[in-house]
VOBADO-571343 format. One record per residue (C-alpha): x, y, z. Coordinates in steps of 0.25 Angstrom, whole numbers, always signed. Example, Ala and Ser with C-alpha at 12.3 -4.5 7.8 and 13.67 -1.06 7.14 Angstrom:
2
{atom {+49 -18 +31}}
{atom {+55 -4 +29}}
//
This chain:
114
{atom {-27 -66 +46}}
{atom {-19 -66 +34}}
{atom {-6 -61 +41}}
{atom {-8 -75 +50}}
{atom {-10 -85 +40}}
{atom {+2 -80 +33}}
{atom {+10 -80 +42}}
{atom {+6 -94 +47}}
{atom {+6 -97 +31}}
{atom {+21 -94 +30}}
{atom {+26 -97 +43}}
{atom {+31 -110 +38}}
{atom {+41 -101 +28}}
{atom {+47 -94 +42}}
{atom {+49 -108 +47}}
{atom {+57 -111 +37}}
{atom {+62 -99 +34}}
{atom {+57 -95 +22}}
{atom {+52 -82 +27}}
{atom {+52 -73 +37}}
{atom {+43 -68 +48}}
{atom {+45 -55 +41}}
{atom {+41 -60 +28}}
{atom {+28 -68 +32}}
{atom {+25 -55 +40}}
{atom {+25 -48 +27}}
{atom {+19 -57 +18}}
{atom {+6 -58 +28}}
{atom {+6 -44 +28}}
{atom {+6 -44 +12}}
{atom {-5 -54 +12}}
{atom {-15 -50 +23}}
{atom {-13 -34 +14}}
{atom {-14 -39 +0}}
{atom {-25 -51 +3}}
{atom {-22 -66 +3}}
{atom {-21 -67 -13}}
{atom {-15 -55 -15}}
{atom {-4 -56 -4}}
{atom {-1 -69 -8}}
{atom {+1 -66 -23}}
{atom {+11 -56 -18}}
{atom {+19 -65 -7}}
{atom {+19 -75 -18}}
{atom {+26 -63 -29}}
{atom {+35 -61 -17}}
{atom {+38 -75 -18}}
{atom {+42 -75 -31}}
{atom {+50 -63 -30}}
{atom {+57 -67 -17}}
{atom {+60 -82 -25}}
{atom {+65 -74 -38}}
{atom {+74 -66 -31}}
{atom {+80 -76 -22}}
{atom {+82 -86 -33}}
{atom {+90 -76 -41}}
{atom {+98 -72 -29}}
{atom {+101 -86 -26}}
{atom {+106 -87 -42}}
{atom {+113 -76 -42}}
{atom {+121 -79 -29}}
{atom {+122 -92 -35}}
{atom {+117 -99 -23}}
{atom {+105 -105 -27}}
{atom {+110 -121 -28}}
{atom {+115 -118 -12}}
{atom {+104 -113 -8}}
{atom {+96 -124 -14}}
{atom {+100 -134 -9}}
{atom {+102 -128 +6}}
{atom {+87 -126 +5}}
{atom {+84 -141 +1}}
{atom {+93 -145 +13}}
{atom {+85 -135 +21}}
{atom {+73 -140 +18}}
{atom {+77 -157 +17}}
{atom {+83 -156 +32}}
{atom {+82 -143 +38}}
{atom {+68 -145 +45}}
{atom {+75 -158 +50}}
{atom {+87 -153 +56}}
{atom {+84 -138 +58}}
{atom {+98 -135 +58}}
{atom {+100 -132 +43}}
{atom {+98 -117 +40}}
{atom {+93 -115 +23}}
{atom {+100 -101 +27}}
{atom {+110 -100 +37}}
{atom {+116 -85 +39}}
{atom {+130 -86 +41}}
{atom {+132 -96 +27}}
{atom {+121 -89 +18}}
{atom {+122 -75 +24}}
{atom {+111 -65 +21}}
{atom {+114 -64 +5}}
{atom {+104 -74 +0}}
{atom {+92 -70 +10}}
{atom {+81 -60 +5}}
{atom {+71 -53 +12}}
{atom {+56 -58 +7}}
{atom {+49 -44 +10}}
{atom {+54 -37 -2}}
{atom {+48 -48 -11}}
{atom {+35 -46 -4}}
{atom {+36 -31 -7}}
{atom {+39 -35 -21}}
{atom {+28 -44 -23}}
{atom {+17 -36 -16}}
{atom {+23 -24 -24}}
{atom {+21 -30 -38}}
{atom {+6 -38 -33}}
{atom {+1 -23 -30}}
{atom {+5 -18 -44}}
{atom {+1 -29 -52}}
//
């Protein structure tokens, strides 16, 4: 039961891209193991780890004003006109994506040795 309200709980983050299948996936799984307080203490460390690093990426590459302000355009008009990508592949490339999964490691990893 746990798995399906997570999933239902983030599906809103896939439909905007946010996260992926794979990710929902494995935070449910982390969740319906740890239980509902514990698993969600850990996906909200995962959280902040995830944020810290991709903030400091986004410094160092020094893209972080660009990619700002893509995301307040994303949000303002892209749910109207569908047509603006916040990330498009062939302009963005695959440097400034990170895969969520070893953040969830991370922070399970340090809930279970606090």
């Amino acid at each position: 039961m746990r798995f399906f309200v997570v999933a239902v709980l983030c599906f809103p983050l896939f439909f905007i891209r946010v996260l992926g299948a794979g990710d929902i996936k494995i935070l449910a799984v982390v969740i319906g193991v740890l239980g509902e307080q514990a698993g969600f203490f850990s996906c909200i460390l995962s959280f902040l780890i995830s944020s810290s690093y991709g903030l400091f990426k986004l410094i160092r590459k020094r893209s972080l004003k660009k990619r700002v302000v893509c995301a307040f355009v994303y949000l303002m008009y892209g749910k109207k006109m569908r047509q603006i990508p916040y990330w498009n592949l062939e302009q963005d490339g695959y440097e400034m994506t990170m895969p969520l999964a070893w953040s969830i490691w991370l922070g399970v990893l340090i809930y279970l040795l606090l």
